[in-house]
N, CA and C atoms of all chains as a GROMACS GRO file, in nm:
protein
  576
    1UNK      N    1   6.856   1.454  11.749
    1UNK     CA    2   6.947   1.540  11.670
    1UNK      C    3   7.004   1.649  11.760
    2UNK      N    4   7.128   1.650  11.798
    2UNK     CA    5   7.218   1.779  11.860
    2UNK      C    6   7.268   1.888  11.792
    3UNK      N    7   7.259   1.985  11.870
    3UNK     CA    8   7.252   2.102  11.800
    3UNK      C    9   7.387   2.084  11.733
    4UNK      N   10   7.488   2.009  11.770
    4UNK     CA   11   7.601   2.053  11.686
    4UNK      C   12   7.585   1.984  11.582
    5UNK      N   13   7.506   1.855  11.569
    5UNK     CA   14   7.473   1.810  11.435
    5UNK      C   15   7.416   1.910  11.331
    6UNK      N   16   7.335   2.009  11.365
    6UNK     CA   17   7.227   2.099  11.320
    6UNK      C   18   7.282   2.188  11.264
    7UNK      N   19   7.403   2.209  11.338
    7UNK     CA   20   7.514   2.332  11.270
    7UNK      C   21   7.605   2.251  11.176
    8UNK      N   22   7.635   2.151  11.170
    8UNK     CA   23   7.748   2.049  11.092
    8UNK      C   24   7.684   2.063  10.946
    9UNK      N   25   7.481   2.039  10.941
    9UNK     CA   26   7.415   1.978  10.833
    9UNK      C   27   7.394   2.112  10.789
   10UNK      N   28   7.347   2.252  10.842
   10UNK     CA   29   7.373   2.410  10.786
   10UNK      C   30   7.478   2.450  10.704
   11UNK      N   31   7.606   2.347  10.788
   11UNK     CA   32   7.730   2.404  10.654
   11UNK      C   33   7.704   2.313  10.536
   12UNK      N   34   7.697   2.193  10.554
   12UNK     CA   35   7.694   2.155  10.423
   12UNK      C   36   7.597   2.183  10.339
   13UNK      N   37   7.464   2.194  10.402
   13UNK     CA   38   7.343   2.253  10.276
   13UNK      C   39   7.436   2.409  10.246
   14UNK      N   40   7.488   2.422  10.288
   14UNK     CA   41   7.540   2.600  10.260
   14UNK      C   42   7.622   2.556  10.128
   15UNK      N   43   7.697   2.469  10.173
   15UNK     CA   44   7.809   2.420  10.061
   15UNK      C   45   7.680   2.379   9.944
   16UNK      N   46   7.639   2.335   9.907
   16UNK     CA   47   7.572   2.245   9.872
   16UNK      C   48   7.507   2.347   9.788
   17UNK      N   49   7.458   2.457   9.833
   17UNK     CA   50   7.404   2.565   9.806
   17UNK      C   51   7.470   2.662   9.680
   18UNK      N   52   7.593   2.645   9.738
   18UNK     CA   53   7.693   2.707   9.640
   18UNK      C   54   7.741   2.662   9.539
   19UNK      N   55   7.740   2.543   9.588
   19UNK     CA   56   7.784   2.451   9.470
   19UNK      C   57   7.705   2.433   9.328
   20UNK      N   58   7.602   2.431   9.339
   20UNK     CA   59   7.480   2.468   9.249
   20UNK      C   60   7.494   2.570   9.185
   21UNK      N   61   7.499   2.652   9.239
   21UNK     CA   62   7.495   2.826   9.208
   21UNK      C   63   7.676   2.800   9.103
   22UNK      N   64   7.729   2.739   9.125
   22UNK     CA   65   7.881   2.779   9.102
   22UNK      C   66   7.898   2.668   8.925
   23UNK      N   67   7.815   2.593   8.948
   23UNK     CA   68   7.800   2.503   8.795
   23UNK      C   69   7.692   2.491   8.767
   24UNK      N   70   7.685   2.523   8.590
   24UNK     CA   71   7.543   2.488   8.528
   24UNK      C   72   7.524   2.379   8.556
   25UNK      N   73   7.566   2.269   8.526
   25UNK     CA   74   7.495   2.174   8.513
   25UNK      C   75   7.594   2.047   8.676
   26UNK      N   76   7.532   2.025   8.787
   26UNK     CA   77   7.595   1.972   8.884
   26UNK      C   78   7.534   1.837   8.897
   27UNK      N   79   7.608   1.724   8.864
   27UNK     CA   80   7.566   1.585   8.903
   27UNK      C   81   7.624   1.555   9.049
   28UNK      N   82   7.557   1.506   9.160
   28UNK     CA   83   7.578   1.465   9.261
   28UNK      C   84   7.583   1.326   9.257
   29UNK      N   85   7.669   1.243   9.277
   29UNK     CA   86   7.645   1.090   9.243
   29UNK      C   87   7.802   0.985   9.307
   30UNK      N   88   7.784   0.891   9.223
   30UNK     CA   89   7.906   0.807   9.283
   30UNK      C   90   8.015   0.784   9.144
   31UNK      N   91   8.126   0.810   9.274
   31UNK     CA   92   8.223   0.814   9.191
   31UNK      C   93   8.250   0.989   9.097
   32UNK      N   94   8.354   0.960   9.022
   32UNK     CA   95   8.400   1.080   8.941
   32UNK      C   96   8.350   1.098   8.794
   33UNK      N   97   8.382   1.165   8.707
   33UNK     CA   98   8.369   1.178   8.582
   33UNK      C   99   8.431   1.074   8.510
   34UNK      N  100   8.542   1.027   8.561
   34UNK     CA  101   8.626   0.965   8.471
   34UNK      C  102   8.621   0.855   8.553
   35UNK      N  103   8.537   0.814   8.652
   35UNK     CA  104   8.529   0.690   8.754
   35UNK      C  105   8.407   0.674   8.783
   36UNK      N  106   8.369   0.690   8.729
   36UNK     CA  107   8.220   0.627   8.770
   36UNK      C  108   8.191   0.470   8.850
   37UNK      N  109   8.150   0.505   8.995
   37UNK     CA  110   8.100   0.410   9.049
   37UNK      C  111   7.956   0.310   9.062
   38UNK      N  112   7.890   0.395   8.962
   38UNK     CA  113   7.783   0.310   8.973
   38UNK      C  114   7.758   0.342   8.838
   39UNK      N  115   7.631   0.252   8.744
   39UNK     CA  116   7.633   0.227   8.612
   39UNK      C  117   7.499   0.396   8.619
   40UNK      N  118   7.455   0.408   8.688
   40UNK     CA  119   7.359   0.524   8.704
   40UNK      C  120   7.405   0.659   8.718
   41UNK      N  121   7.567   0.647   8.780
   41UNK     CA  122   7.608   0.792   8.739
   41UNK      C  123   7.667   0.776   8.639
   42UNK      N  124   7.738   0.677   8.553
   42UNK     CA  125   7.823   0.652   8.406
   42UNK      C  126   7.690   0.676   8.298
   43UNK      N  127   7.616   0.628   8.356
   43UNK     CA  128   7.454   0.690   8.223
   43UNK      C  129   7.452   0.772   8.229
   44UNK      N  130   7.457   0.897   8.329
   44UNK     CA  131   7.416   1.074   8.340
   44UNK      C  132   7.579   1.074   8.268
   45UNK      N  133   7.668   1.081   8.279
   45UNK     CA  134   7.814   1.145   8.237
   45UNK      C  135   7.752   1.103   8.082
   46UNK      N  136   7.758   0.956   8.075
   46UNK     CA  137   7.700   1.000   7.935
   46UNK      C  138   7.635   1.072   7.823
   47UNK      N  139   7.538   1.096   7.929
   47UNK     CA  140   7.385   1.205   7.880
   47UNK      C  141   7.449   1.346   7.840
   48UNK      N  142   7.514   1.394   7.952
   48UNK     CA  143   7.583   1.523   7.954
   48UNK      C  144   7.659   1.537   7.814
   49UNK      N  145   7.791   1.398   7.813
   49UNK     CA  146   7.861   1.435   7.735
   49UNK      C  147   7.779   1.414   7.601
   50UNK      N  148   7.684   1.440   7.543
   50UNK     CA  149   7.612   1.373   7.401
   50UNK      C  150   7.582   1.558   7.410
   51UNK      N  151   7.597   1.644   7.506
   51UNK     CA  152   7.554   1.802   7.470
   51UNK      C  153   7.680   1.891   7.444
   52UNK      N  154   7.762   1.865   7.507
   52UNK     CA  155   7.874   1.952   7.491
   52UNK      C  156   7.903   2.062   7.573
   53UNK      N  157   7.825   2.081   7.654
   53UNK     CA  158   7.840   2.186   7.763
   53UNK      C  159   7.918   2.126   7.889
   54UNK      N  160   7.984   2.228   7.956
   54UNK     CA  161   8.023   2.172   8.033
   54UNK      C  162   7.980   2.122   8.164
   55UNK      N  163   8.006   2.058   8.245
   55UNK     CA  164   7.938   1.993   8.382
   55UNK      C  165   8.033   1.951   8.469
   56UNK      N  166   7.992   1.914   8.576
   56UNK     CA  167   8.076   1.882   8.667
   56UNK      C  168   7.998   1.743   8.761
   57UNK      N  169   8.092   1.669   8.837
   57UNK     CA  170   8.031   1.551   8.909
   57UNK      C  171   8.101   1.587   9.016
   58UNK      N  172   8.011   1.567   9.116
   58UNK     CA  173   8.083   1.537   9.267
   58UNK      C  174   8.058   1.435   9.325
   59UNK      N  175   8.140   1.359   9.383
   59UNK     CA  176   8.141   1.236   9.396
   59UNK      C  177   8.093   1.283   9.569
   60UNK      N  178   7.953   1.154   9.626
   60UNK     CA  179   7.921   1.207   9.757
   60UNK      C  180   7.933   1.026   9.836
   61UNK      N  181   7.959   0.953   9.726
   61UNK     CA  182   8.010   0.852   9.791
   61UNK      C  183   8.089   0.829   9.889
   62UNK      N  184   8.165   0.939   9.889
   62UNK     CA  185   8.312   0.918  10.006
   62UNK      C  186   8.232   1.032  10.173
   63UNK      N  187   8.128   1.082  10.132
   63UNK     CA  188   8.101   1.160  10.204
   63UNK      C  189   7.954   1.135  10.256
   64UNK      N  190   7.876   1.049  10.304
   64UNK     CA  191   7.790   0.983  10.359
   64UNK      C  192   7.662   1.151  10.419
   65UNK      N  193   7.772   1.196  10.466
   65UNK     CA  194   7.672   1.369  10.591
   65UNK      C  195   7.622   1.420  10.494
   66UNK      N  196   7.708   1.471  10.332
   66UNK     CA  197   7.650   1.527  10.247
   66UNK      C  198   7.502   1.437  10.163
   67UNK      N  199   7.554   1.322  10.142
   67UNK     CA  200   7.471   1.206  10.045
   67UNK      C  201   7.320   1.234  10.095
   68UNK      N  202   7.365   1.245  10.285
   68UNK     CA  203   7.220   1.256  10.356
   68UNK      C  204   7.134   1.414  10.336
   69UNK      N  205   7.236   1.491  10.371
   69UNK     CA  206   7.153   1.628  10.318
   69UNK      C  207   7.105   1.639  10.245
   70UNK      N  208   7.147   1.594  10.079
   70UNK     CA  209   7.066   1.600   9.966
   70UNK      C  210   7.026   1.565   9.961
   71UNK      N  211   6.982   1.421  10.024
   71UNK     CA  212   6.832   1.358  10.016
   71UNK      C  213   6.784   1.461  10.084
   72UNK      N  214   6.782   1.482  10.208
   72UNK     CA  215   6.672   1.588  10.300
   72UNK      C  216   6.639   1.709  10.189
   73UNK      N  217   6.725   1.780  10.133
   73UNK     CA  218   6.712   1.870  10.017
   73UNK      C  219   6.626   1.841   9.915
   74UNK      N  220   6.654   1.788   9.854
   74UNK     CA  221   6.588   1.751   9.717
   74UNK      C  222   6.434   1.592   9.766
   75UNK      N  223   6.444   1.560   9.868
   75UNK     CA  224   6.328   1.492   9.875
   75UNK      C  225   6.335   1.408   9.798
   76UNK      N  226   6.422   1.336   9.764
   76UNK     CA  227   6.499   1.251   9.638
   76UNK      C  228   6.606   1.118   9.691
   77UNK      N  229   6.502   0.997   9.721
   77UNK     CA  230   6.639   0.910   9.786
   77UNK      C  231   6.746   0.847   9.710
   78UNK      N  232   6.754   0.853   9.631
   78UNK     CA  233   6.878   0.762   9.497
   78UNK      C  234   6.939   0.899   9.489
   79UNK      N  235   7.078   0.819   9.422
   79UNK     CA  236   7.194   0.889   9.375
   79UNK      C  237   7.182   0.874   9.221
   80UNK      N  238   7.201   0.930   9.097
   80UNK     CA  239   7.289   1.036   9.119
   80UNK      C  240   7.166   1.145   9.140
   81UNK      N  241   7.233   1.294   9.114
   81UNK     CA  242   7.100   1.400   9.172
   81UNK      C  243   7.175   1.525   9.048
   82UNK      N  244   7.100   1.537   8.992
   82UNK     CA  245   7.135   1.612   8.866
   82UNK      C  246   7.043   1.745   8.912
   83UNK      N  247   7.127   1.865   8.910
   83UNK     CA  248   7.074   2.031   8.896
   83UNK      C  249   7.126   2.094   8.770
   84UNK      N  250   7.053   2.132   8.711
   84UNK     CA  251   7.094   2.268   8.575
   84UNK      C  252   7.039   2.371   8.622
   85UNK      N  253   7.094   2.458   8.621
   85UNK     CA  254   7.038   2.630   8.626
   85UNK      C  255   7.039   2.659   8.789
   86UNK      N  256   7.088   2.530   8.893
   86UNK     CA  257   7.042   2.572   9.023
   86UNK      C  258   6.913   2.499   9.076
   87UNK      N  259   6.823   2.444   8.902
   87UNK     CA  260   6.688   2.384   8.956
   87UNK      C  261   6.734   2.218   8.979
   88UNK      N  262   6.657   2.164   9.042
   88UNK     CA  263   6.706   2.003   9.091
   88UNK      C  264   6.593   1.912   8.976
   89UNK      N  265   6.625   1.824   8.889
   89UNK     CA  266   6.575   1.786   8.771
   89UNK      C  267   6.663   1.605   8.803
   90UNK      N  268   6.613   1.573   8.911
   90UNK     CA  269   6.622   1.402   8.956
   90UNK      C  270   6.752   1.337   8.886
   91UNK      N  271   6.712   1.222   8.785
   91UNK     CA  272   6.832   1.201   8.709
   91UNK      C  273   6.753   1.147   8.604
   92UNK      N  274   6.831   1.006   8.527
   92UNK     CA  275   6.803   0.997   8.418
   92UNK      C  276   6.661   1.005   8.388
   93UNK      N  277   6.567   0.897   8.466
   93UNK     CA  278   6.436   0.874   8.484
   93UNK      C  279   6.343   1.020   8.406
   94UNK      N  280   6.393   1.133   8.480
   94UNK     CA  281   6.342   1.234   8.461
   94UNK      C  282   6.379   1.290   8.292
   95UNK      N  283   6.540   1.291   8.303
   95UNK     CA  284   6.601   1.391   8.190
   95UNK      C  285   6.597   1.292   8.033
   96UNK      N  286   6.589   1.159   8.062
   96UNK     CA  287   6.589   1.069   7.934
   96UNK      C  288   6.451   1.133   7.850
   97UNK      N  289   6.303   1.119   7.886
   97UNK     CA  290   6.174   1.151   7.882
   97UNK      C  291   6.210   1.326   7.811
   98UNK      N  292   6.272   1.398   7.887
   98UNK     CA  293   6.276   1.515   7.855
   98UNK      C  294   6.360   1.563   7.688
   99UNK      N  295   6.448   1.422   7.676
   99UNK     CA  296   6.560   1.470   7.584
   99UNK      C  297   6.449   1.417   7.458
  100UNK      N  298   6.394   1.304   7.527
  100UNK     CA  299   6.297   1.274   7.386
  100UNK      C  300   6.268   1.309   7.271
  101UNK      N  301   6.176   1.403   7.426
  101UNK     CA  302   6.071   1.565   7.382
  101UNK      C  303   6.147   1.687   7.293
  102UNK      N  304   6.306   1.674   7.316
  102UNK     CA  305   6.350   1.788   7.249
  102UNK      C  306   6.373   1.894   7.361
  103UNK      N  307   6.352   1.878   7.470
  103UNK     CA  308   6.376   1.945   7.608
  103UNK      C  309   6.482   1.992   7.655
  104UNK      N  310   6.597   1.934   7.654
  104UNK     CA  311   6.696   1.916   7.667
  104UNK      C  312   6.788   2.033   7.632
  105UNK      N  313   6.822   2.061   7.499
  105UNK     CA  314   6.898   2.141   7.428
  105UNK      C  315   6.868   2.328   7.490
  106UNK      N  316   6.744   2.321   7.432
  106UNK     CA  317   6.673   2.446   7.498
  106UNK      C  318   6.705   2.478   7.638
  107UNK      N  319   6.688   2.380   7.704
  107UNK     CA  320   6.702   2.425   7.890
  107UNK      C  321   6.844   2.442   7.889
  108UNK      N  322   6.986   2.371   7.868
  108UNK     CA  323   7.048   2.376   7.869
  108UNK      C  324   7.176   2.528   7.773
  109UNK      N  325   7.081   2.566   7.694
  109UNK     CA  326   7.104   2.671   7.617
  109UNK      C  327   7.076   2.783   7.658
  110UNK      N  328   6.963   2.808   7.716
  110UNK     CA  329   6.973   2.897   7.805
  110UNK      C  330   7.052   2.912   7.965
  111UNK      N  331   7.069   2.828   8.039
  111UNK     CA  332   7.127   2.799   8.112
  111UNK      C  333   7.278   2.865   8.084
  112UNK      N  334   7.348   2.863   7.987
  112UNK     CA  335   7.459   2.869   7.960
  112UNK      C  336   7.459   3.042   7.882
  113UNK      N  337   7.389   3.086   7.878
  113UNK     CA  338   7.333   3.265   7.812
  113UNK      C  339   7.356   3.271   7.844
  114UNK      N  340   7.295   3.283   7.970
  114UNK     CA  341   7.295   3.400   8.146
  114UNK      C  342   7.391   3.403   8.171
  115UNK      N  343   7.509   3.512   8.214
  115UNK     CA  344   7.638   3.522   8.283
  115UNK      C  345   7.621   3.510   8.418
  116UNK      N  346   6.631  -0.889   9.658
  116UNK     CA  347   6.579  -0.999   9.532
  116UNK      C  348   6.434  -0.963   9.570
  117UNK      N  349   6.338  -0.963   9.499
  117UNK     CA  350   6.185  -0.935   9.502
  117UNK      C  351   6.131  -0.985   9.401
  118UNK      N  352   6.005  -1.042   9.377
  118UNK     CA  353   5.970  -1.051   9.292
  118UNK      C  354   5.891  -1.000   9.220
  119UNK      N  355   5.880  -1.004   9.066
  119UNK     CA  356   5.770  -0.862   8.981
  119UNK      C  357   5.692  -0.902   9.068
  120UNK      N  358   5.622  -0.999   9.124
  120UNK     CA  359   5.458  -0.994   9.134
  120UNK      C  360   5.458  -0.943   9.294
  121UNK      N  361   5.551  -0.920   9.398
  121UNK     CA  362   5.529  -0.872   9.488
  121UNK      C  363   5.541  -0.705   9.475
  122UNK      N  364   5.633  -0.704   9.401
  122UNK     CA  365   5.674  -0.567   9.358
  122UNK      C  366   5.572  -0.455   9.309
  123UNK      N  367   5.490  -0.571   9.202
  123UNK     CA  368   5.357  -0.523   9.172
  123UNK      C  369   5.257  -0.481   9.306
  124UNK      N  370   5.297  -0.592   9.404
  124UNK     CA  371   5.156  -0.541   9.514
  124UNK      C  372   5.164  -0.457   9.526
  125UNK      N  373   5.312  -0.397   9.602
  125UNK     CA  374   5.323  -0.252   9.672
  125UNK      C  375   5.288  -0.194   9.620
  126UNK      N  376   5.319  -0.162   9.470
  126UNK     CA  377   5.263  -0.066   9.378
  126UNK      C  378   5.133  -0.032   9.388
  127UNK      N  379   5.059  -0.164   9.376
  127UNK     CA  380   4.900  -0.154   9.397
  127UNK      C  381   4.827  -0.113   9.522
  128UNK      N  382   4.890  -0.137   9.612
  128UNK     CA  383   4.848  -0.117   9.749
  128UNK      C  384   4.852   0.054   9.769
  129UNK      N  385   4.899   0.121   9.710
  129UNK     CA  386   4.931   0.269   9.680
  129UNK      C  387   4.800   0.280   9.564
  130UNK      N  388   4.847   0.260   9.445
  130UNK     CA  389   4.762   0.274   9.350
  130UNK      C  390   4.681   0.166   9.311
  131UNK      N  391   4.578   0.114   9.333
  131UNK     CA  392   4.497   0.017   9.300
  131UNK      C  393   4.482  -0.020   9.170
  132UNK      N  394   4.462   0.116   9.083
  132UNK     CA  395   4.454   0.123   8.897
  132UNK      C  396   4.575   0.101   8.824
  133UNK      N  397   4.694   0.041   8.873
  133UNK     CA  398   4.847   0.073   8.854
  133UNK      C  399   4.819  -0.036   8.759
  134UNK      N  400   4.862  -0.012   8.627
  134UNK     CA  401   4.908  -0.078   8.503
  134UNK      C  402   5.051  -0.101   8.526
  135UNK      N  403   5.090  -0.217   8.558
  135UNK     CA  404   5.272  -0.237   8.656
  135UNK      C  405   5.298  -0.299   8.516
  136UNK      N  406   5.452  -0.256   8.460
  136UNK     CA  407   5.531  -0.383   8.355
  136UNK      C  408   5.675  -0.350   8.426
  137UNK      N  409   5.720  -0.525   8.483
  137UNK     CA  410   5.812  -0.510   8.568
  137UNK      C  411   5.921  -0.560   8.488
  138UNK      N  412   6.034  -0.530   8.466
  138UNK     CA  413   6.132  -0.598   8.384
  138UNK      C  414   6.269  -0.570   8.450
  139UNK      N  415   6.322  -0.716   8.465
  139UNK     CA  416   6.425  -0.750   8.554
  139UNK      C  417   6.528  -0.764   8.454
  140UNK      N  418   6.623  -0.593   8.515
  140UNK     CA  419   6.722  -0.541   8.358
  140UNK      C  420   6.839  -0.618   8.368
  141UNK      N  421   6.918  -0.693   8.430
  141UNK     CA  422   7.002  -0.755   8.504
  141UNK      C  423   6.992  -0.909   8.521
  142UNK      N  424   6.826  -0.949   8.545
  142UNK     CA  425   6.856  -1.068   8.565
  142UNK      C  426   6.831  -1.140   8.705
  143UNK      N  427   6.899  -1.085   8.770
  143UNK     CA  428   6.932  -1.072   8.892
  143UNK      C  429   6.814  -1.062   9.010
  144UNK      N  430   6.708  -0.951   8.974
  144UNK     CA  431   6.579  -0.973   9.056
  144UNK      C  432   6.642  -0.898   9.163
  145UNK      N  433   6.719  -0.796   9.107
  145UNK     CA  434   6.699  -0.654   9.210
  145UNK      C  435   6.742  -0.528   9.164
  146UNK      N  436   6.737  -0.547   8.970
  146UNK     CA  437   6.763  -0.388   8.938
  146UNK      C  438   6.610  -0.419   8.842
  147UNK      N  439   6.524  -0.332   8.868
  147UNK     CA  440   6.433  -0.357   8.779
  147UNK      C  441   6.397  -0.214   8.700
  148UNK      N  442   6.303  -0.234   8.574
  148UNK     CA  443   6.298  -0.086   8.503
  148UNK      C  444   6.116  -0.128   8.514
  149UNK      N  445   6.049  -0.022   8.571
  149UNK     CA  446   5.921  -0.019   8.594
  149UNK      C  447   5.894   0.025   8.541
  150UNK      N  448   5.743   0.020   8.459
  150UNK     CA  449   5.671   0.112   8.418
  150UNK      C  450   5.539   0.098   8.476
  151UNK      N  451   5.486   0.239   8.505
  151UNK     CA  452   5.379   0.266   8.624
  151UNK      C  453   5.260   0.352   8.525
  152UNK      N  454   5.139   0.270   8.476
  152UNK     CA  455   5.032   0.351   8.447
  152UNK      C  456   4.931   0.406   8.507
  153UNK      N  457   4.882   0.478   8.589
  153UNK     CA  458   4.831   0.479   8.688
  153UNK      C  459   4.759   0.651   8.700
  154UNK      N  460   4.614   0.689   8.686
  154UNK     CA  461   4.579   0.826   8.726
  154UNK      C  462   4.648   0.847   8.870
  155UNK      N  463   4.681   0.792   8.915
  155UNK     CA  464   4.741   0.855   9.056
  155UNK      C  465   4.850   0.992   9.035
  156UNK      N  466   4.926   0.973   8.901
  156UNK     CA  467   5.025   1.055   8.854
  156UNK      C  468   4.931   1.162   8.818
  157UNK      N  469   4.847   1.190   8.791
  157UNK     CA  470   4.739   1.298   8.734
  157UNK      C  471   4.740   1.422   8.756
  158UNK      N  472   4.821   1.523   8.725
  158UNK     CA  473   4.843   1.667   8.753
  158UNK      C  474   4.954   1.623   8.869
  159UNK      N  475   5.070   1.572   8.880
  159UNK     CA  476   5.175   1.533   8.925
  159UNK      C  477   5.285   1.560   8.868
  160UNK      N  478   5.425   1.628   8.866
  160UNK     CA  479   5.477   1.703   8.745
  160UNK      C  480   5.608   1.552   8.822
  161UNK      N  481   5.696   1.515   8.661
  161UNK     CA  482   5.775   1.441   8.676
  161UNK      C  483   5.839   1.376   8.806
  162UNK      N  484   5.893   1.474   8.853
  162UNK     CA  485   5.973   1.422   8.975
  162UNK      C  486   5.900   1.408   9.110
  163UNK      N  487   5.771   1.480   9.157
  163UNK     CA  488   5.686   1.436   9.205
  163UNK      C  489   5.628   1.292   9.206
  164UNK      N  490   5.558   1.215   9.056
  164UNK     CA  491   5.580   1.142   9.072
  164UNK      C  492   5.656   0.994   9.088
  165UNK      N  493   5.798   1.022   9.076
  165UNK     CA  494   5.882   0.912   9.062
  165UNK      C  495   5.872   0.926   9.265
  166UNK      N  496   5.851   1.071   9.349
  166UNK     CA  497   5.869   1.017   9.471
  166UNK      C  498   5.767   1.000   9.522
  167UNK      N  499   5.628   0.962   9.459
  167UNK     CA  500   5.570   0.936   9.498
  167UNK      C  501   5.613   0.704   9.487
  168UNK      N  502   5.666   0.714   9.391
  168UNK     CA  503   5.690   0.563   9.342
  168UNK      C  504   5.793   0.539   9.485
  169UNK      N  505   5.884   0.609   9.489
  169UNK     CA  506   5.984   0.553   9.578
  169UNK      C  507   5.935   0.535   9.693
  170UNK      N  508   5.806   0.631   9.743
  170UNK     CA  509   5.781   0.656   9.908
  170UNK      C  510   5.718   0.474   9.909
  171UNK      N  511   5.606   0.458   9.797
  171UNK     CA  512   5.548   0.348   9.812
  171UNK      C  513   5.630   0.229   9.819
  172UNK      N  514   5.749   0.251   9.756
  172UNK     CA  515   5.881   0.090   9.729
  172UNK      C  516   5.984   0.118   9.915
  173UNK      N  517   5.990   0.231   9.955
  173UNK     CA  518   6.096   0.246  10.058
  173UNK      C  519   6.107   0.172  10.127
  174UNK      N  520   6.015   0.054  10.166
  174UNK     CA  521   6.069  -0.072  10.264
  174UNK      C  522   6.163  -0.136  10.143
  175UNK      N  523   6.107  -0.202  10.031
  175UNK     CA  524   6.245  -0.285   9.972
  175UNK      C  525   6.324  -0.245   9.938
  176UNK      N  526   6.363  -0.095   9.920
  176UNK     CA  527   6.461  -0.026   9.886
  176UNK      C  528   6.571   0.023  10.006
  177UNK      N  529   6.483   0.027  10.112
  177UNK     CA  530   6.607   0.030  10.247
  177UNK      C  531   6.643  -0.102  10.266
  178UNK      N  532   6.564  -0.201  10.263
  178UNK     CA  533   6.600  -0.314  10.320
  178UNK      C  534   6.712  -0.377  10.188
  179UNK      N  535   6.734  -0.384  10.092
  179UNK     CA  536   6.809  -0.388  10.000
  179UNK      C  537   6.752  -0.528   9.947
  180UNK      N  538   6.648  -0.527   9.910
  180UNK     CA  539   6.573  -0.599   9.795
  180UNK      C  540   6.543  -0.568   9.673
  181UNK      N  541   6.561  -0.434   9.648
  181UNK     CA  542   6.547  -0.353   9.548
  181UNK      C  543   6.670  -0.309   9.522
  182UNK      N  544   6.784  -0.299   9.450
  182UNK     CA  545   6.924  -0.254   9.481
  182UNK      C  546   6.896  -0.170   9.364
  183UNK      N  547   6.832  -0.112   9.239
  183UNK     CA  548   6.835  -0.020   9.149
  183UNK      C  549   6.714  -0.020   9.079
  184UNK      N  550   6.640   0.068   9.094
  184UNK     CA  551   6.495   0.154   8.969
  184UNK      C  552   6.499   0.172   8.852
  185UNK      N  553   6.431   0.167   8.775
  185UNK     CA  554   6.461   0.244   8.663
  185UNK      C  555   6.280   0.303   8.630
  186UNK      N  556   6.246   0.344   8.650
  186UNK     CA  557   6.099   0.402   8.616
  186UNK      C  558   6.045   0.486   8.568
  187UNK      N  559   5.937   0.452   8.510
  187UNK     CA  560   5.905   0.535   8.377
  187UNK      C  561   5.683   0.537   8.439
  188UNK      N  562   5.701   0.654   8.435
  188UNK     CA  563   5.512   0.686   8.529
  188UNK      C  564   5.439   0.731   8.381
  189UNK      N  565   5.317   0.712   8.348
  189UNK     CA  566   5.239   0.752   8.240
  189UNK      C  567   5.096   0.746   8.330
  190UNK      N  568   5.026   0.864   8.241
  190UNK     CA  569   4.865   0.837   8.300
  190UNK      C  570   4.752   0.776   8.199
  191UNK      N  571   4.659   0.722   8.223
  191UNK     CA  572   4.571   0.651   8.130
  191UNK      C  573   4.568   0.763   8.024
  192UNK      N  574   4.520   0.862   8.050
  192UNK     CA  575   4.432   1.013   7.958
  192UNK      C  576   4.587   0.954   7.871
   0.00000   0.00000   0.00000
């Protein structure tokens, strides 16, 4: 690994960083909102849209340097990569189990208080 | 392409006690939806253990024998 790689993968966790911070609810995955490239990020757009809050998708398919950081980040090798509040909460696997429970509404309700 | 019953080893070879139900969602014999019973998950909070599932699958999942997960971890208790 060269240092200018080291500085390349700093900006994007920086980005990456912000990006979180900048939307409640951030799906990292393939494809768009309205394009979904894989049937695993069209299940999370789904999930989202059944709450009504708003969210956002970034598509990291086209961008391979980022796809890799967030794995290194989140310790998480599959796509998509779902954060609310800033916290990293995997994807469906995780959030289906949670909506079950009634989990869901609550985390997301507060999430959306806080200015 | 893999099959449940190899799929099952790895599992086991990690967790020995692993209650595996492998179901091939597709057909296809490389998107499967697992379910993993196993004390290994035992004071393990969600996403912990799904990477603990992936670290144990990461050869068929790089090598692209595994092309999609779907998994679901429970403990005996």
């Amino acid at each position: 690994m060269s240092e200018l790689f080291k500085m390349a993968d700093t900006a994007v966790e920086e980005e990456v960083r912000r990006e979180i911070q900048e939307h409640k609810i951030l799906v990292y995955g393939k494809g768009t909102k309205t394009m979904p490239m894989c049937g695993f990020t069209r299940e999370t757009v789904q999930f989202f849209d059944r709450y009504g809050y708003a969210y956002e998708v970034i598509d990291v398919l086209s961008n391979p340097a980022k796809r890799e950081v967030l794995s290194r980040m989140t310790n998480w090798p599959t796509l998509p990569k779902v954060f609310i509040n800033g916290e990293f909460y995997g994807d469906t696997d995780i959030l289906d189990p949670m909506a079950e429970k009634g989990e869901i509404e609550p985390l997301l309700k507060k999430a959306f208080e806080q200015a | 392409m893999i099959t449940p019953e190899h799929l099952t080893q790895y599992i086991r070879q990690a967790m020995p006690d692993a209650e595996v139900t492998v179901t091939d969602k597709t057909g296809t014999s490389d998107h499967f939806i697992l379910r993993i019973v196993s004390d290994a998950f035992e004071g393990k909070n969600p996403l912990d253990r799904q990477r603990l599932v992936y670290q144990v699958l990461s050869d068929p999942m790089s090598d692209g024998r595994i092309h999609a997960l779907e998994i679901r971890t429970e403990t005996k208790s």
